[in-house]
RODO-2510 file (C-alpha; in nm, 4 decimals, decimal comma):
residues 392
     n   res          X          Y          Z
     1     x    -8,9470     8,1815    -4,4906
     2     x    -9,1945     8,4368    -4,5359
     3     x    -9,3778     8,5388    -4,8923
     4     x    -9,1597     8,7926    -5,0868
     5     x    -9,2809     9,1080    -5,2396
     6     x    -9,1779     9,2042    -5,6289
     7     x    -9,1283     9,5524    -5,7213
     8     x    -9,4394     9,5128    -5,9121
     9     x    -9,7766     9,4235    -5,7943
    10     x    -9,7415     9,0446    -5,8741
    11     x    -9,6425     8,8957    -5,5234
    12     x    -9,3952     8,5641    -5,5556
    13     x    -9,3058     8,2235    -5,3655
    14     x    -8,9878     8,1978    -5,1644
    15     x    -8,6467     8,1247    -5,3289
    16     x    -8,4200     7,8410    -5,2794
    17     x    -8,2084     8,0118    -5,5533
    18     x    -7,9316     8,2645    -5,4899
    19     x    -7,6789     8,4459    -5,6737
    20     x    -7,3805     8,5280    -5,5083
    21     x    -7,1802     8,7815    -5,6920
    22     x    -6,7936     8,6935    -5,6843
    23     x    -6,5799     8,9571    -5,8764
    24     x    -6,6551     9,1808    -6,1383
    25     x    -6,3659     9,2399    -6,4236
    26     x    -6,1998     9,5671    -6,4418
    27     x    -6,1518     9,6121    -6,8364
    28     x    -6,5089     9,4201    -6,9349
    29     x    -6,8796     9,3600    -6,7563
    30     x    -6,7522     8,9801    -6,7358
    31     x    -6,8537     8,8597    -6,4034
    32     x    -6,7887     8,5710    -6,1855
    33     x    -7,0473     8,4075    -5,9276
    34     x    -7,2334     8,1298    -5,8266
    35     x    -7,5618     8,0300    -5,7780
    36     x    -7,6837     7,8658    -5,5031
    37     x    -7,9259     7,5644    -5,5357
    38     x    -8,1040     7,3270    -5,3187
    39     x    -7,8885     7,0459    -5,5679
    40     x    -7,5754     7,2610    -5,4791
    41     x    -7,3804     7,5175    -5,6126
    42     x    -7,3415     7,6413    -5,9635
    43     x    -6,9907     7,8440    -6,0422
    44     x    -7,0736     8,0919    -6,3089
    45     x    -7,0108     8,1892    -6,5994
    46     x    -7,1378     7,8005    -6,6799
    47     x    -7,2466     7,6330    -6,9521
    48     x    -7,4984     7,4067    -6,9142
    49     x    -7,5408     7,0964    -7,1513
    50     x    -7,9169     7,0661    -7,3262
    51     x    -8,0698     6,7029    -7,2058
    52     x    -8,4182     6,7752    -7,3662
    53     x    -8,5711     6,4045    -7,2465
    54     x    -8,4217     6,3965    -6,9434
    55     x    -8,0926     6,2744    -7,0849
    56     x    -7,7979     6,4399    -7,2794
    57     x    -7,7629     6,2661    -7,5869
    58     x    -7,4958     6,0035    -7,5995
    59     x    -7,3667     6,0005    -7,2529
    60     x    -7,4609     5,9068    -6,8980
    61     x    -7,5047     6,0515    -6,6038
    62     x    -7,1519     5,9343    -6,4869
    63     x    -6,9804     6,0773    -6,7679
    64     x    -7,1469     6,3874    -6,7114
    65     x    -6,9661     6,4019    -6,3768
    66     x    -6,6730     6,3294    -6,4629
    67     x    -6,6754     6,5822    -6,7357
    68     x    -6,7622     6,7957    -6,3826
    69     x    -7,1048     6,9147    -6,5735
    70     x    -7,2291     7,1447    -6,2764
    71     x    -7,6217     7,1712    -6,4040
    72     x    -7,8264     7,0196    -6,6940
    73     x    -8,1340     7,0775    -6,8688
    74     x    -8,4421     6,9236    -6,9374
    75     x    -8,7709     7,0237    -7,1451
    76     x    -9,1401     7,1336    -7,0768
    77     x    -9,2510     6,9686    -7,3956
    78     x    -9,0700     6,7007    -7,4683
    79     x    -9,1280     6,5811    -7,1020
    80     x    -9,4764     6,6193    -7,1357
    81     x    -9,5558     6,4263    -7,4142
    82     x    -9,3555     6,1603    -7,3319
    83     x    -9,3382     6,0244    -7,0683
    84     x    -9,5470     6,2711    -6,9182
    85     x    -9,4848     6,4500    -6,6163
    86     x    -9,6885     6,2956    -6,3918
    87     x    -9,5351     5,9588    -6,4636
    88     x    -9,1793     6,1670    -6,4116
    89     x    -9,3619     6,2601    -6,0677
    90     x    -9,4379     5,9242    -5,9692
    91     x    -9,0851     5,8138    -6,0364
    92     x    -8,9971     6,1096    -5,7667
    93     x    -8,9301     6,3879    -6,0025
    94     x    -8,6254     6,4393    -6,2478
    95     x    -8,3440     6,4221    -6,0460
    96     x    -8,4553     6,0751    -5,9092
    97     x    -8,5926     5,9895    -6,2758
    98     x    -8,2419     6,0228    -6,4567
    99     x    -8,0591     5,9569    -6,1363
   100     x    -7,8761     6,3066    -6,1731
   101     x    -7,8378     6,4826    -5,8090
   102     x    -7,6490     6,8123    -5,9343
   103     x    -7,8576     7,1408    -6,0096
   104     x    -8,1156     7,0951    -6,3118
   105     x    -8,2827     7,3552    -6,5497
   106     x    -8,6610     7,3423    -6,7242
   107     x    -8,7459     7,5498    -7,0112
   108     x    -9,0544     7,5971    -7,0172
   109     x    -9,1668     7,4649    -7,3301
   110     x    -9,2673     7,8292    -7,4964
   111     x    -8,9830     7,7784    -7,7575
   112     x    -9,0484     7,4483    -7,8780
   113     x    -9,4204     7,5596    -7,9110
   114     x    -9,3784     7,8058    -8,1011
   115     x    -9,0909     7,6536    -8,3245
   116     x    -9,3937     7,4224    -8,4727
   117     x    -9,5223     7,7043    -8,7033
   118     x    -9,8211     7,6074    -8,8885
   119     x    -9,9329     7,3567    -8,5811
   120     x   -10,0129     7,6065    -8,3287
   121     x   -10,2351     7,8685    -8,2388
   122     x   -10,1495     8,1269    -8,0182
   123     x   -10,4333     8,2911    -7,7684
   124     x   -10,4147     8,4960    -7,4949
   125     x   -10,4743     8,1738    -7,2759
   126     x   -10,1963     8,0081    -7,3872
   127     x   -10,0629     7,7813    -7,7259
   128     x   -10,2787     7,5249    -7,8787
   129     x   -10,0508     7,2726    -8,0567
   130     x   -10,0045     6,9138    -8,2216
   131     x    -9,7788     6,6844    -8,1041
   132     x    -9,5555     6,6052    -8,3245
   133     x    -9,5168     6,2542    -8,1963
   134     x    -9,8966     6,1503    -8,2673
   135     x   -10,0643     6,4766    -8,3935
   136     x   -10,2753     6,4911    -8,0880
   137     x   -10,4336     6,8375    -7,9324
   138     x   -10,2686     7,0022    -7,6194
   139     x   -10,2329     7,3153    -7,4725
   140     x   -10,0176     7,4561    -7,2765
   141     x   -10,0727     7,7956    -7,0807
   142     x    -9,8322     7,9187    -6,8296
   143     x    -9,9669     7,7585    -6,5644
   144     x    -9,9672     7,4192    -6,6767
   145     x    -9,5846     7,5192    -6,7957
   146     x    -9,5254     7,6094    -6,4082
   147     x    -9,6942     7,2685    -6,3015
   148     x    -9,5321     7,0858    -6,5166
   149     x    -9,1948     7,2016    -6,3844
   150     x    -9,2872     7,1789    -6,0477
   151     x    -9,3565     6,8128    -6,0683
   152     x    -9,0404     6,7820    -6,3105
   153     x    -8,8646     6,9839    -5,9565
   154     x    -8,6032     7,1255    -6,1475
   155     x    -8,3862     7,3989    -5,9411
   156     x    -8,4520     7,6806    -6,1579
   157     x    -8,8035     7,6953    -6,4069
   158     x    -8,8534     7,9359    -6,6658
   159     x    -9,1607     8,1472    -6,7240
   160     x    -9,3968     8,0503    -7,0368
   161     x    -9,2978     8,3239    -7,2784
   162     x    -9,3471     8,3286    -7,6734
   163     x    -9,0305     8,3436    -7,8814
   164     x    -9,0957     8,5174    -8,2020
   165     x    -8,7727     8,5309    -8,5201
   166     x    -8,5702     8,7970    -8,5025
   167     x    -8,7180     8,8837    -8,8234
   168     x    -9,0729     8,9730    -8,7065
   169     x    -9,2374     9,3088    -8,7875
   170     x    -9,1561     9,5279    -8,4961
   171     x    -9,5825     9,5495    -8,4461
   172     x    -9,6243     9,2233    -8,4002
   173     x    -9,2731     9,2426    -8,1534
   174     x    -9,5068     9,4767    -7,9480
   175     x    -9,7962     9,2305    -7,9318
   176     x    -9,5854     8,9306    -7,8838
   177     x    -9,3997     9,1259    -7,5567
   178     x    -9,6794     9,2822    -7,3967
   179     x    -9,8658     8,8841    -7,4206
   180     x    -9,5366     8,7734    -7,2017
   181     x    -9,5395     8,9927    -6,9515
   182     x    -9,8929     8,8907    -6,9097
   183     x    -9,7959     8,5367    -6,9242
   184     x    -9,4973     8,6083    -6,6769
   185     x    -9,7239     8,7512    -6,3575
   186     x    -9,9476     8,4199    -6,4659
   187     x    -9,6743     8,2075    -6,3967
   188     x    -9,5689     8,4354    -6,1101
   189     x    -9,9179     8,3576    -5,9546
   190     x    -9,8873     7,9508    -6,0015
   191     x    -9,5563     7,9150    -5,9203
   192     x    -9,5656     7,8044    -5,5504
   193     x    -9,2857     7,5188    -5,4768
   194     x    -8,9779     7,6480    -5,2777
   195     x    -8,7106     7,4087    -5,4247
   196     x    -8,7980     7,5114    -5,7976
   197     x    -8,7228     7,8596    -5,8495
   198     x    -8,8291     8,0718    -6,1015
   199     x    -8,6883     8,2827    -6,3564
   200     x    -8,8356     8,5600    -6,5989
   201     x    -8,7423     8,5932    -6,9599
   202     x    -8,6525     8,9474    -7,1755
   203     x    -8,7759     8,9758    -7,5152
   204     x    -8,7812     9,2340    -7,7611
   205     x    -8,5753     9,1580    -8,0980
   206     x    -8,2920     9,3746    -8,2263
   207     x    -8,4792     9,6674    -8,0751
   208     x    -8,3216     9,8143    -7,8169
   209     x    -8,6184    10,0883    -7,7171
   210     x    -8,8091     9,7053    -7,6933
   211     x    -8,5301     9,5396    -7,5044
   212     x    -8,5326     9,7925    -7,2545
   213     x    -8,8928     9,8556    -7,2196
   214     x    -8,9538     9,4499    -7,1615
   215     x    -8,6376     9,4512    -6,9351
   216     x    -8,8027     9,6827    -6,6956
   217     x    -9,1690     9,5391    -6,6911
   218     x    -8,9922     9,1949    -6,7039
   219     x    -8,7522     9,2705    -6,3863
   220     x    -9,0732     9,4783    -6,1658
   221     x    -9,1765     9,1056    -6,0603
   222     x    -8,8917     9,0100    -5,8159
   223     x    -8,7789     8,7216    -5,9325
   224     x    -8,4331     8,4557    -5,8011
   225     x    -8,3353     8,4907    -6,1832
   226     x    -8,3458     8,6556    -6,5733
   227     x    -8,3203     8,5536    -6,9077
   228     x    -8,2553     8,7252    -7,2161
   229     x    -8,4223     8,5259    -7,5135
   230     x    -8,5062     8,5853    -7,8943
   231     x    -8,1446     8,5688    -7,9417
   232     x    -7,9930     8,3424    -8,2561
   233     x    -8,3420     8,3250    -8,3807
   234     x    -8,2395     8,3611    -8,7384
   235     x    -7,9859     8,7040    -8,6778
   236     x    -7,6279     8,7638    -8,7604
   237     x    -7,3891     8,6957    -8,4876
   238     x    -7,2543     9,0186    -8,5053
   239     x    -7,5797     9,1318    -8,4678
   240     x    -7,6915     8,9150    -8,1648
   241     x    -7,3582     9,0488    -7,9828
   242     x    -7,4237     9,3604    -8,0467
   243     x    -7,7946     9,3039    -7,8628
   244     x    -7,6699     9,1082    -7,5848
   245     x    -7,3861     9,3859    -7,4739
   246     x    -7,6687     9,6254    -7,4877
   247     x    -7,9571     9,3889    -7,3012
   248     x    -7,7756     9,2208    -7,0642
   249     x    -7,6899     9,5443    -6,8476
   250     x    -7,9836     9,6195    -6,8513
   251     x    -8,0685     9,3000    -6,5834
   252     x    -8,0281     9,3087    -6,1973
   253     x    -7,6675     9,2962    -6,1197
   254     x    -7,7517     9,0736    -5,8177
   255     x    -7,9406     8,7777    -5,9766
   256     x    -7,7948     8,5447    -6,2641
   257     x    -7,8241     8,6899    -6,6061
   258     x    -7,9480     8,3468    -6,8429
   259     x    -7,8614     8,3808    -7,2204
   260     x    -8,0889     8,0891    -7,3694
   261     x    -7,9692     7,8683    -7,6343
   262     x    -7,6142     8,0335    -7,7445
   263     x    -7,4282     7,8908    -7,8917
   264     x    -7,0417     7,8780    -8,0340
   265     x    -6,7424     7,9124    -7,8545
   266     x    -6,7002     8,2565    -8,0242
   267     x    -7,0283     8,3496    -7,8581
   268     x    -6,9655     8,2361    -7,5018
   269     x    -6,6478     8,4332    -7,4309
   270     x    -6,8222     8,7480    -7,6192
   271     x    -7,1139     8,7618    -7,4045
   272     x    -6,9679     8,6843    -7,0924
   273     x    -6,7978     9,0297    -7,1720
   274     x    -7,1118     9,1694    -7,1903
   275     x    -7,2384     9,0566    -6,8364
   276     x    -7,4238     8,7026    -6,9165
   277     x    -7,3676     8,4284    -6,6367
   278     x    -7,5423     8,0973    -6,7949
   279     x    -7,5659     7,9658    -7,1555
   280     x    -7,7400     7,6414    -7,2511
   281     x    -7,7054     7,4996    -7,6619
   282     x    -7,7430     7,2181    -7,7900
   283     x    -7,4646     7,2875    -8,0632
   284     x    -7,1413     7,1084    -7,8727
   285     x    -7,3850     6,7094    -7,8777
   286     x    -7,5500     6,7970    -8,1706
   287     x    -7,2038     6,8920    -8,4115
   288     x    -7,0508     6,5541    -8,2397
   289     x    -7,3459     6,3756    -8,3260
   290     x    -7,2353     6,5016    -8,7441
   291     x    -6,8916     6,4380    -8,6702
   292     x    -6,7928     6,7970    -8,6177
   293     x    -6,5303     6,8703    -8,3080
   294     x    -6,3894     7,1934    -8,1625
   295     x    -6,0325     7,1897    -8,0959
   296     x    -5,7716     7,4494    -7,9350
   297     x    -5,6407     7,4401    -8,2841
   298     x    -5,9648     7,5334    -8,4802
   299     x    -6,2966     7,2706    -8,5465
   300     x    -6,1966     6,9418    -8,6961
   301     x    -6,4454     6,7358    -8,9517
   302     x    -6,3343     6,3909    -8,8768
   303     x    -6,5240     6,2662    -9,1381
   304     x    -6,2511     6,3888    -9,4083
   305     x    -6,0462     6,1681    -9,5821
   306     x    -5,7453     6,3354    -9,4543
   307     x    -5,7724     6,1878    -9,1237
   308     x    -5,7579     5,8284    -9,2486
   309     x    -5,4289     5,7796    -9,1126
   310     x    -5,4311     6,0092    -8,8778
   311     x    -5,2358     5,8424    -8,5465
   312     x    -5,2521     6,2022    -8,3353
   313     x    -5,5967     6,3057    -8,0819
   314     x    -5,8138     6,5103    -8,2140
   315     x    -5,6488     6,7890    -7,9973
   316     x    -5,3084     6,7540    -7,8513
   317     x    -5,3516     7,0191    -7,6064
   318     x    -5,6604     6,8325    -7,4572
   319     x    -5,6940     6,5756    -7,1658
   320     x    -6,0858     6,4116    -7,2250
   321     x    -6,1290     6,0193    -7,2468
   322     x    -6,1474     6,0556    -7,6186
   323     x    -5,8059     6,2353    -7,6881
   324     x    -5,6156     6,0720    -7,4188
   325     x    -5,7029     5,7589    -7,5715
   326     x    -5,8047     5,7508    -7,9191
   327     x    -5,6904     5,8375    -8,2735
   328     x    -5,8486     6,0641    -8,5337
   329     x    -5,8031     5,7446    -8,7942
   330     x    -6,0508     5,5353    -8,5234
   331     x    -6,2666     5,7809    -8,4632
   332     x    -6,3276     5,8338    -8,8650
   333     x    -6,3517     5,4664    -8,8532
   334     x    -6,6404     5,5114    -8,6115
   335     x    -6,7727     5,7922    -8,7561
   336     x    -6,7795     5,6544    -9,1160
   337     x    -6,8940     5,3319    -9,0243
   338     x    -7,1484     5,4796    -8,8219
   339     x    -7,0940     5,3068    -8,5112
   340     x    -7,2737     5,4361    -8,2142
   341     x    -6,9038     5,4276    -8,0023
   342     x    -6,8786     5,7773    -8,2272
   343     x    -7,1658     5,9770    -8,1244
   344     x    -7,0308     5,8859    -7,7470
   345     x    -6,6376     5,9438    -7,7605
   346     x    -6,7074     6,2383    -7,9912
   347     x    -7,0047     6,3579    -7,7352
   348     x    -6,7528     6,3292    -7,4571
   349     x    -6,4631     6,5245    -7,6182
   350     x    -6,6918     6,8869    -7,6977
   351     x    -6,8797     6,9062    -7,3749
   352     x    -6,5024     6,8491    -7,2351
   353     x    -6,3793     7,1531    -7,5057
   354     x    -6,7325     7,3628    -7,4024
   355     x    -6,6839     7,2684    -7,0090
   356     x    -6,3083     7,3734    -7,0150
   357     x    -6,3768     7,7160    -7,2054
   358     x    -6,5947     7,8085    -6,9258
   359     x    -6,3381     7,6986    -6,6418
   360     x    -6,0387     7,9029    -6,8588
   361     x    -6,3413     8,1935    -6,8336
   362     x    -6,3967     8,2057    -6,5024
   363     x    -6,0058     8,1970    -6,4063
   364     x    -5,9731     8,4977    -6,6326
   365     x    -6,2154     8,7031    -6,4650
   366     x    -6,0871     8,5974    -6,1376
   367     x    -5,7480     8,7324    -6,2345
   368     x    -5,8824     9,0559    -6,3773
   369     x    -5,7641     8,9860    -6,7272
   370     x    -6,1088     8,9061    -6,9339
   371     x    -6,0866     9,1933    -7,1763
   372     x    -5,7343     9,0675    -7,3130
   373     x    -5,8244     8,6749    -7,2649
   374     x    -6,1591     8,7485    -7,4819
   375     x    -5,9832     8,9446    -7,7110
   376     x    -5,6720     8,6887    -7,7911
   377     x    -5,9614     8,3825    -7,7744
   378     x    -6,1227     8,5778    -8,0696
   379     x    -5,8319     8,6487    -8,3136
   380     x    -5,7197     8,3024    -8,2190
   381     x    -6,0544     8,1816    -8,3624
   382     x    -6,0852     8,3935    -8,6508
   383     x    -5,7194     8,3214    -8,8079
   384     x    -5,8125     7,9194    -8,7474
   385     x    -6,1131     7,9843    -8,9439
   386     x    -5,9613     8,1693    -9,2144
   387     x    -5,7109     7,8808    -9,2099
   388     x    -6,0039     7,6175    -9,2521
   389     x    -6,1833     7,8178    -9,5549
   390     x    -5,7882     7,8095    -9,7444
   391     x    -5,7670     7,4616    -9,6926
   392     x    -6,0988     7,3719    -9,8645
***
C-alpha cells in the first residue's frame, strides 16, 4: 500500500480504516454506514462505551459482548500514567492487555490535559502537566500522544488537539485553533503504524465563521476520519445542537463524522439528524454508578423510597440481564446498601438502553423514516420529563 497524499501539504500513512457509506435518509442528514477496521467492522451510527483504563467500569469484557458493544475506548492519559504504555506494549498492546478483540478507540489525551486547569501549561510544543496521581512533571506533545497510541494499537487514534470551554473569548478561540491545526500536521508527520488509524478533530466554539474555517484547514490533511469537539463543554444543549447541525455538514461525506463525548439519549438521536456517525460518553456507567437508569418510560432514580417494594424491572419493555431478572426493590437494596452487585447490574442495564437506541437508529434510517422516528423519540422524552419534574 503506497503513501497517501492529503489535500494539504502534510503527506499521511496508509489506512486500515474505511468508511463505507450505507444509506442516507430522505427527510434528515441521518446516515447509516460502517467502518471498516483491522478488529472488524463497526455499524454506524454507534455508540461507543468510555473504558478510560483500559476497562469499562463495572463490567467485563464478556458482558460487553454480549451487550454486542461493537468498539470501546481507552485513554492517552490515564494509560500513560498508569500503567504506562510501554508496559501496555509489552503485554502486546490493548487489545491483548484487556483481552478485548473488537475495534478500539484512543483519545488522545488533549482533553484530560487541559481539563486540569491550574496544573498545566500550554506551549506551542505541547502541555506541561501534573499528574494527578503523584503530582509528578510530564509532557505530552502530539507526538508522544501519537506514540503513545501506537503502542496502545488502538484502530482509530485521535490527533493531540486543545479543548478550550465553550465559554472562551472568541480571541483566545483563534489562538487555541490555529495551535491545533499546527498540532494536527505534527501528529500527521508521527503517525506511521498502518493498523492504528488516525483521525483529525474540528474546533471552534459556538462560532460558526470558526467552525467552518477549522473544518476546512482541519479536513486539507487527508485523513481515514473527523471529529467535531468543544461540544458540551459547559453550553446549553439547545445550543450544542444547534452547532452540531451546522458543523457536522461541514465534514467529508465519505469518512466517519466522530462527535466526542455526547452525551444523553436526547442528544444521540438529534445529532444523528444532523449527520454524526460515532458518539462516545461516559454518562450511561457513570449515572448507573449514582443509581440513575434510563428507561423507555422516562429515567428512573432507584434510590427513591418509592421503589422499596417495587416487584416490576426497571423497564418492562426491556430484555438486559438486569430487567429480565431482577426487581427495582433488589436493586434499591443494592443500591442503598451499596453493594458492588449495583454498580454491575445497573452498568449492564444503560449500556443495554444506550446500545439498543443506536440499533432502533440505524433501522430507522435504513427504512427512510429518521425525521419522524427522531421527532416522536423527542416529544416522547420531553412529556416523560415533564412527568418526572410533577412528580417531585
Amino acid at each position: 500500500m503506497g503513501e497517501q497524499k492529503g489535500r494539504g501539504d502534510t503527506r499521511v500513512a496508509p489506512s486500515l480504516v474505511r468508511f463505507e457509506l450505507l444509506h442516507e435518509d430522505s427527510g434528515s442528514k441521518a446516515r447509516r454506514g460502517r467502518v471498516h477496521t483491522p478488529h472488524g467492522p463497526v455499524e454506524t451510527p454507534i455508540f461507543m462505551p468510555v473504558g478510560t483504563v483500559g476497562s469499562v467500569k463495572a463490567v467485563g469484557p464478556d458482558d460487553l459482548l454480549t451487550l454486542d458493544a461493537q468498539i470501546i475506548l481507552g485513554n492517552t492519559y490515564h494509560l500513560m500514567l498508569r500503567p504506562g504504555e510501554a508496559l501496555v506494549g509489552e503485554m502486546g498492546g490493548l487489545h491483548r492487555f484487556i483481552s478485548w478483540n473488537r475495534p478500539m478507540l484512543t483519545d488522545s489525551g488533549g482533553f484530560q490535559v487541559f481539563s486540569l486547569a491550574e496544573k498545566r501549561k500550554i506551549t506551542e510544543e505541547g502541555a506541561a502537566f501534573q499528574s494527578h496521581l503523584d503530582g509528578s512533571r510530564q509532557m505530552l506533545t502530539p507526538e508522544r500522544s501519537i506514540d503513545i497510541q501506537e503502542t496502545l494499537g488502538a484502530d482509530i487514534i485521535m490527533a493531540f488537539d486543545e479543548c478550550p470551554p465553550a465559554q472562551s473569548e472568541r480571541s483566545y478561540m483563534e489562538q487555541s485553533m490555529a495551535r491545533t491545526t499546527r498540532w494536527l500536521h505534527r501528529c500527521a508527520k508521527a503517525w506511521s503504524r498502518e493498523r492504528s488509524s488516525l483521525f483529525g478533530i474540528v474546533q471552534g466554539g459556538l462560532h460558526e465563521d470558526l467552525r467552518r474555517s477549522h473544518a476546512e484547514q482541519v479536513c486539507a490533511v487527508d485523513l481515514p476520519g473527523y471529529a467535531l469537539g468543544g461540544y458540551s463543554v459547559g453550553e446549553t444543549p439547545e445550543a450544542m445542537h444547534a452547532g452540531v447541525a451546522y458543523s457536522a455538514p461541514l465534514l467529508p461525506r465519505d469518512k466517519p463524522r466522530y462527535l466526542m463525548g455526547v452525551g444523553t439519549p436526547v442528544d444521540l438521536v438529534t445529532c444523528v439528524e444532523a449527520g454524526v456517525d460515532m458518539f462516545d460518553c461516559v454518562l450511561p456507567t457513570r449515572c448507573a454508578r449514582n443509581g440513575l437508569l434510563f428507561t423507555s418510560e422516562g429515567k428512573v432514580v432507584i434510590r427513591n423510597a418509592v421503589y422499596a417494594k417495587d416487584p416490576r424491572p426497571v423497564d418492562p419493555a426491556c430484555s438486559c440481564y438486569t430487567c429480565r431478572t431482577f426487581s427495582r426493590a433488589y436493586l434499591r437494596h443494592l443500591f442503598v446498601a451499596q453493594e458492588i452487585l449495583a454498580m454491575r447490574l445497573n452498568t449492564l442495564h444503560n449500556l443495554h438502553y444506550f446500545l439498543g437506541l443506536m440499533a432502533q437508529v440505524r433501522r430507522a434510517i435504513s427504512e427512510d423514516r429518521y425525521a419522524t422516528f427522531a421527532r416522536e423519540f423527542r416529544a416522547r422524552a420531553a412529556d416523560q420529563e415533564a412527568e418526572r419534574t410533577r412528580a417531585r
